[in-house]
C-alpha positions in Angstrom: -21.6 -25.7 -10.4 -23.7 -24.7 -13.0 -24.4 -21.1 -14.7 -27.4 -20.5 -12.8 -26.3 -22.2 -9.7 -23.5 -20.0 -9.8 -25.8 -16.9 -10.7 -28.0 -17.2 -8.3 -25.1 -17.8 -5.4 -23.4 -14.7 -6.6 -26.6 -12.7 -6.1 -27.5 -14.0 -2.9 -24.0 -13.0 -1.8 -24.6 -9.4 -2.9 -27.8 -9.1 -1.3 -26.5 -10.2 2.2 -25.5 -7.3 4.3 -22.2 -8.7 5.8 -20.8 -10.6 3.3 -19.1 -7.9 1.5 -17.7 -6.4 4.7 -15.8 -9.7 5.5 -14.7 -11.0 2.0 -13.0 -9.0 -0.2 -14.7 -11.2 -3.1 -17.9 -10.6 -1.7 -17.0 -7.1 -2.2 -16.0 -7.3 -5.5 -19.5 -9.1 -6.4 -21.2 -6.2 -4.7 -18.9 -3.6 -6.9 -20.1 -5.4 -10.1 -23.5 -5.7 -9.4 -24.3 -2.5 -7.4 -22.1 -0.1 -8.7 -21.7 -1.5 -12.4 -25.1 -3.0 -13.0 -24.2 -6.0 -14.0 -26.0 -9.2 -14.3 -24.1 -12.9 -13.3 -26.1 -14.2 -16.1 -24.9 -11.8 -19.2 -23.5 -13.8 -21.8 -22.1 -11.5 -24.2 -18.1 -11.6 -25.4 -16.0 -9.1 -23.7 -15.7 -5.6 -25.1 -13.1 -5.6 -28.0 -11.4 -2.4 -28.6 -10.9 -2.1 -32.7 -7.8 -1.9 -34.1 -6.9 1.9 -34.3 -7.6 2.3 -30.9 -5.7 -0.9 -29.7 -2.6 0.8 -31.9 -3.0 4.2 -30.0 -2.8 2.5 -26.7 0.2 0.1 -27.9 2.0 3.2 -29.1 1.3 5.3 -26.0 3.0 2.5 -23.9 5.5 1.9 -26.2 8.7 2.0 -23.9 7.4 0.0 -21.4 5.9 -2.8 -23.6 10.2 -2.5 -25.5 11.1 -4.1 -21.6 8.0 -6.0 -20.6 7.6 -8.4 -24.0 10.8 -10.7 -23.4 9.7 -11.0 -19.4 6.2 -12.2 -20.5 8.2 -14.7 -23.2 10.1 -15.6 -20.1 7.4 -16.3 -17.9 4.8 -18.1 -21.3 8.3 -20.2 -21.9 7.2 -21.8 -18.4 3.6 -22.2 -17.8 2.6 -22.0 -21.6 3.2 -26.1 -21.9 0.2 -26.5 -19.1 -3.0 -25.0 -20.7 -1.5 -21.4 -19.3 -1.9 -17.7 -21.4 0.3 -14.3 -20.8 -1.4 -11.6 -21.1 -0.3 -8.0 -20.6 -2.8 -5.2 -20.2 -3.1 -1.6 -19.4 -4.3 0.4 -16.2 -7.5 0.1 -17.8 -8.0 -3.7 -18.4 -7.3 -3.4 -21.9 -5.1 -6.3 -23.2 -2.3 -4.9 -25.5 -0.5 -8.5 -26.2 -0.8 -12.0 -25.0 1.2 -15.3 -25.6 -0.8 -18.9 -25.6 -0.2 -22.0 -27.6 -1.3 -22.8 -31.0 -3.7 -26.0 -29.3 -5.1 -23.3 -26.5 -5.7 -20.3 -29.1 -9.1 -21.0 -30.5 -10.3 -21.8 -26.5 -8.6 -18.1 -25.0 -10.1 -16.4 -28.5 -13.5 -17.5 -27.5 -13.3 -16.8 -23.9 -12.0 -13.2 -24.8 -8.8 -13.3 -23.6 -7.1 -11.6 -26.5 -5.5 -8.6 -27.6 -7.7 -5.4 -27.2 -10.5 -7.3 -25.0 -11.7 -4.9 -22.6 -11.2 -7.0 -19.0 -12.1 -4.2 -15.7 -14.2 -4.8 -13.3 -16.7 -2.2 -14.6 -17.0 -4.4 -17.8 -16.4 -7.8 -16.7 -17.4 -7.6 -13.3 -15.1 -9.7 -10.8 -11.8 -11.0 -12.6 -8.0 -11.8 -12.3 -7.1 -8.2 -14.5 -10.3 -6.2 -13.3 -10.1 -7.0 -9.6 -6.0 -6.7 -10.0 -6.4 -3.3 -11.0 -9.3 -2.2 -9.2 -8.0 -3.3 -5.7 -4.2 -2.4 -6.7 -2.8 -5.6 -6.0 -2.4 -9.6 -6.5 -5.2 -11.3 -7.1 -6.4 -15.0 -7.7 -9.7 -15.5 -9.5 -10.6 -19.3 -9.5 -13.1 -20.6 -11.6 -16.7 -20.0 -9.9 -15.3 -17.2 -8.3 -15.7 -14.9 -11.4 -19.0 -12.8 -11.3 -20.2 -13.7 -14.5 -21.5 -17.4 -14.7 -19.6 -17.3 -18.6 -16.4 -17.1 -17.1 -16.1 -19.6 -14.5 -14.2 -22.0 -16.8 -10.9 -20.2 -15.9 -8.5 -19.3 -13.5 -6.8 -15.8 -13.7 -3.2 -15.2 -11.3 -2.7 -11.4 -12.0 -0.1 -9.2 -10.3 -0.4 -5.2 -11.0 3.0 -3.2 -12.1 3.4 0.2 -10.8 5.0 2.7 -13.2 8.1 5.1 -12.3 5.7 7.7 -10.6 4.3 5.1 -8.2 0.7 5.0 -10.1 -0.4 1.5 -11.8 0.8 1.0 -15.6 -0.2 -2.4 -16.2 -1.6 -5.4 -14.9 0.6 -9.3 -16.0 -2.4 -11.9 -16.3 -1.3 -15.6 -16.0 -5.2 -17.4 -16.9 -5.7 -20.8 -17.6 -7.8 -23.4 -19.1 -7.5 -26.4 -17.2 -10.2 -27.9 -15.2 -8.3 -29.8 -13.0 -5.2 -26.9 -12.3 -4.5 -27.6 -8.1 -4.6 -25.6 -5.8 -1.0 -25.9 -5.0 0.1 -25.4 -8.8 -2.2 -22.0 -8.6 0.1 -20.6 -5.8 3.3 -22.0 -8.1 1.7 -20.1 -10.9 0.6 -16.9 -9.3 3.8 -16.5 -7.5 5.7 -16.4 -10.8 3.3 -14.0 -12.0 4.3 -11.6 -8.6 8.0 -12.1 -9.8 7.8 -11.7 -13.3 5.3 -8.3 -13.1 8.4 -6.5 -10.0 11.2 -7.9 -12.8 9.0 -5.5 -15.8 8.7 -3.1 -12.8 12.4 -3.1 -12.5 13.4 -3.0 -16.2 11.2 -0.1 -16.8 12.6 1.6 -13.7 16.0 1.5 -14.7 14.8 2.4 -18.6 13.1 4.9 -17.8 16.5 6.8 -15.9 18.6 6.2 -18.3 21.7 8.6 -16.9 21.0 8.2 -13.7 22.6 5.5 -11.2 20.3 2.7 -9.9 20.5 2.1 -5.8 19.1 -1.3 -4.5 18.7 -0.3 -1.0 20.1 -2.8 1.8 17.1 -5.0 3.1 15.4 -5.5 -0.3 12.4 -7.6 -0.1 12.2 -10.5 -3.2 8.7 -9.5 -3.4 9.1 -5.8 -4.0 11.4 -4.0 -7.3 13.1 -1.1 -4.4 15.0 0.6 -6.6 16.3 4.5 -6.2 17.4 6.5 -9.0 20.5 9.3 -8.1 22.2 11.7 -10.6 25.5 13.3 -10.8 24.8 15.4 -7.8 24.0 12.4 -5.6 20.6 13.5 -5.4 17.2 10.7 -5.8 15.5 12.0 -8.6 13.6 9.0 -9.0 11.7 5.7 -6.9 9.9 2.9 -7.6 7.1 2.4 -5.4 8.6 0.2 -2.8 11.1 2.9 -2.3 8.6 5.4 -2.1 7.0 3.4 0.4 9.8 2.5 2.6 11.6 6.3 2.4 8.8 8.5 2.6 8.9 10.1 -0.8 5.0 10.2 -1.6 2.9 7.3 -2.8 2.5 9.0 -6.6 4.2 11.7 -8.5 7.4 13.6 -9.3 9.9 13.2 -6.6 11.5 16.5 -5.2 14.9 15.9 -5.7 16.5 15.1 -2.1 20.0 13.9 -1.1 20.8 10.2 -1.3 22.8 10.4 1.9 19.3 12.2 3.8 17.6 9.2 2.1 19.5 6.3 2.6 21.9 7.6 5.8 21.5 5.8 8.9 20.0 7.4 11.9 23.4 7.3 14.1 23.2 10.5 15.1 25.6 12.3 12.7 24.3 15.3 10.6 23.3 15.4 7.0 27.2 17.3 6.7 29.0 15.0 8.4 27.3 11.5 6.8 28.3 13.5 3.4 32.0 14.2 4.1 32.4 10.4 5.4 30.8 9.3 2.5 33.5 11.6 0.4 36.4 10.2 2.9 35.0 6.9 2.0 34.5 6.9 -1.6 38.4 9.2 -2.1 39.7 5.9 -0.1 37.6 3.0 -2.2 39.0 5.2 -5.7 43.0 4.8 -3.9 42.5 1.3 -3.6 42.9 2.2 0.7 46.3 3.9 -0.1 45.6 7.2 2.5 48.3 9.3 1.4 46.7 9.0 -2.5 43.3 9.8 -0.8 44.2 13.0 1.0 45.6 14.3 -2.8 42.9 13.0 -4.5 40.9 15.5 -1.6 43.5 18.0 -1.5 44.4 17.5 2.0 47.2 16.6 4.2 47.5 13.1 5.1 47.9 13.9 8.6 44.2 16.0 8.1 43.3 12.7 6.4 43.5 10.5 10.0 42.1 13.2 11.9 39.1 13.2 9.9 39.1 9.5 9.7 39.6 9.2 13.3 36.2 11.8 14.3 34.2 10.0 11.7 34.6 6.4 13.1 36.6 5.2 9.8 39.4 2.5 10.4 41.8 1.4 7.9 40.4 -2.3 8.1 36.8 -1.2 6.9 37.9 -0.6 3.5 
C-alpha cells in the first residue's frame, strides 16, 4: 500500500461513525486524529528529547533500568539476529535505551527508533509503544496499521510493565524491519516480549522490597509476575499488580499493610485466629523437622496440648 493509499484509508476510517466503536485500531486512528490533530500524511522525525533531559529521565528511573538492562540483552540475544530492535521506554513513550545490530542501526536511527525519541500516541499517533501505553496493555502494530503513512515500514510487539504501586513504569518494544516478518513469527515475537516485560516486572518487584519476603501465590498464571511482598510481622506490605488484582488490594497505590494469612487463607471456614495459630503449629512443626515433642518447646507448650491443638485444627502427622 502506498503513503497516500494508506492516508487516505486511515482517514476514511476515522470519519466512519462505527468503526472506532468496533475496532480498537479504529479507535486509536480516531484518538490520533481527533483528539491529537494529527495528520496520516506528516512526515517529520519523531520528537527527540536532548540529551539533559534524556539524562534526567535515565536517572529518575535508575533502579529499574539496574534490573531491566540484562532482560532486554536477554530478549535482543534472541530476536536481534532477524532484523529485530529492543527498546525500553518510559510511561511516557520516551525511549531511555535500545539494542539493534550494527547492519540494522542506520535503518532504526532513521526511522526514530532511538534513544530519547519521543513514541505516544499523542506524538506519533497509532504505534506499538504509544498504543501500549495509552491502552495499558499488549499491543501489535503491523506495518500499514501505524497512523502515520511514514511508519508503515515496521512492525512494533510492545508489552507495558506495571511498577510496584500497580501504575505503568515502562513499556518493552520488540520492532522490526523486515518486510516479509510472518504472521506466525509476530505472535513468536510478541509473546517473548509479554514474558520478558512480567520477568523486569518481577525483578523490580523483588528489588524494590529488598527485606521483605517474596510470596508466589498458588495458581500463578505464566502470563502474569503475582508476586506478594510480607515483612517480619507476616504482614503484605507490597503487590504487584496481578496480586492486587487477584486479592483485592486496589488497582494503584500504597498497600495498607494486611495479614498474609487474611490475604492468602483459604475460605474453609476457620477465623483469621485460628488460620494464624495453624499456620504457627505448622511452621514450629516444619522448624522440628515433624519431631512433636521439639515443637510443643519450641511453642512452650505441653506435648499432650500440642495433639489437642493439632487434632481441632485438622493437622495429621503425615501432612508434614
Amino acid at each position: 500500500m502506498t503513503r497516500i493509499r494508506h492516508a487516505d484509508t486511515v482517514l476514511e476510517t476515522v470519519q466512519s461513525n462505527s468503526a472506532a466503536a468496533t475496532s480498537r485500531l479504529a479507535a486509536s486512528w480516531r484518538r490520533s486524529a481527533v483528539k491529537h490533530g494529527l495528520d496520516p500524511t506528516h512526515s517529520a522525525a519523531p520528537e527527540r528529547m536532548d540529551a539533559g533531559s534524556l539524562r534526567q529521565r535515565r536517572e529518575a528511573l535508575d533502579p529499574f533500568l539496574l534490573v531491566a538492562m540484562p532482560r532486554m540483552d536477554q530478549l535482543f540475544g534472541l530476536v536481534g539476529q532477524s532484523g529485530c530492535s529492543v527498546l525500553l521506554t518510559d510511561s511516557e513513550g520516551v525511549v531511555l535505551d535500545q539494542r539493534c545490530s550494527d547492519a540494522d542501526a542506520g535503518t532504526f536511527q532513521s526511522w526514530g527508533l532511538w534513544s530519547g525519541a519521543v513514541w505516544s500516541e499523542e506524538a506519533e499517533g497509532t504505534n506499538g509503544i504509544g498504543t501500549c501505553l495509552a491502552e495499558n496493555r499488549q499491543v501489535v502494530i503491523h506495518r500499514d496499521e501505524h497512523f502515520l503513512s511514514r511508519n508503515t515500514g515496521m512492525s512494533c510487539m510492545d508489552a507495558p510493565i506495571y511498577g510496584p504501586d500497580g501504575s505503568i513504569v515502562a513499556a518493552l518494544d520488540v520492532s522490526s524491519a523486515r518486510a516479509d516478518q510472518t504472521e506466525a513469527f509476530t505472535r513468536l515475537i510478541a509473546a517473548m516480549v509479554a514474558q520478558t516485560a512480567r520477568a523486569i516486572e518481577a525483578d523490580h518487584f523483588r528489588a524494590s522490597f529488598p527485606k521483605a519476603r517474596i510470596v508466589v501465590p498458588a495458581g500463578e498464571r505464566p502470563d502474569e509476575a503475582m508476586l506478594l511482598a510480607v515483612d517480619d510481622d507476616d504482614l503484605v506490605i507490597g503487590a504487584t499488580r496481578a496480586a492486587r488484582r487477584v486479592y483485592g488490594l486496589g488497582a494503584t497505590g500504597a498497600i495498607r499493610p494486611c495479614p498474609a494469612s487474611d490475604v492468602l487463607g483459604r475460605m474453609d471456614g476457620r477465623s483469621g485466629f485460628e488460620r494464624a495459630e495453624r499456620a504457627a503449629v505448622i511452621r514450629a512443626l516444619a522448624r522440628a523437622d515433624g519431631n512433636v515433642s521439639a515443637a510443643a518447646r519450641g511453642l512452650g507448650v505441653g506435648r499432650a496440648t500440642l495433639y489437642r491443638r493439632m487434632k481441632r485444627l485438622g493437622i495429621g502427622e503425615n501432612d508434614l
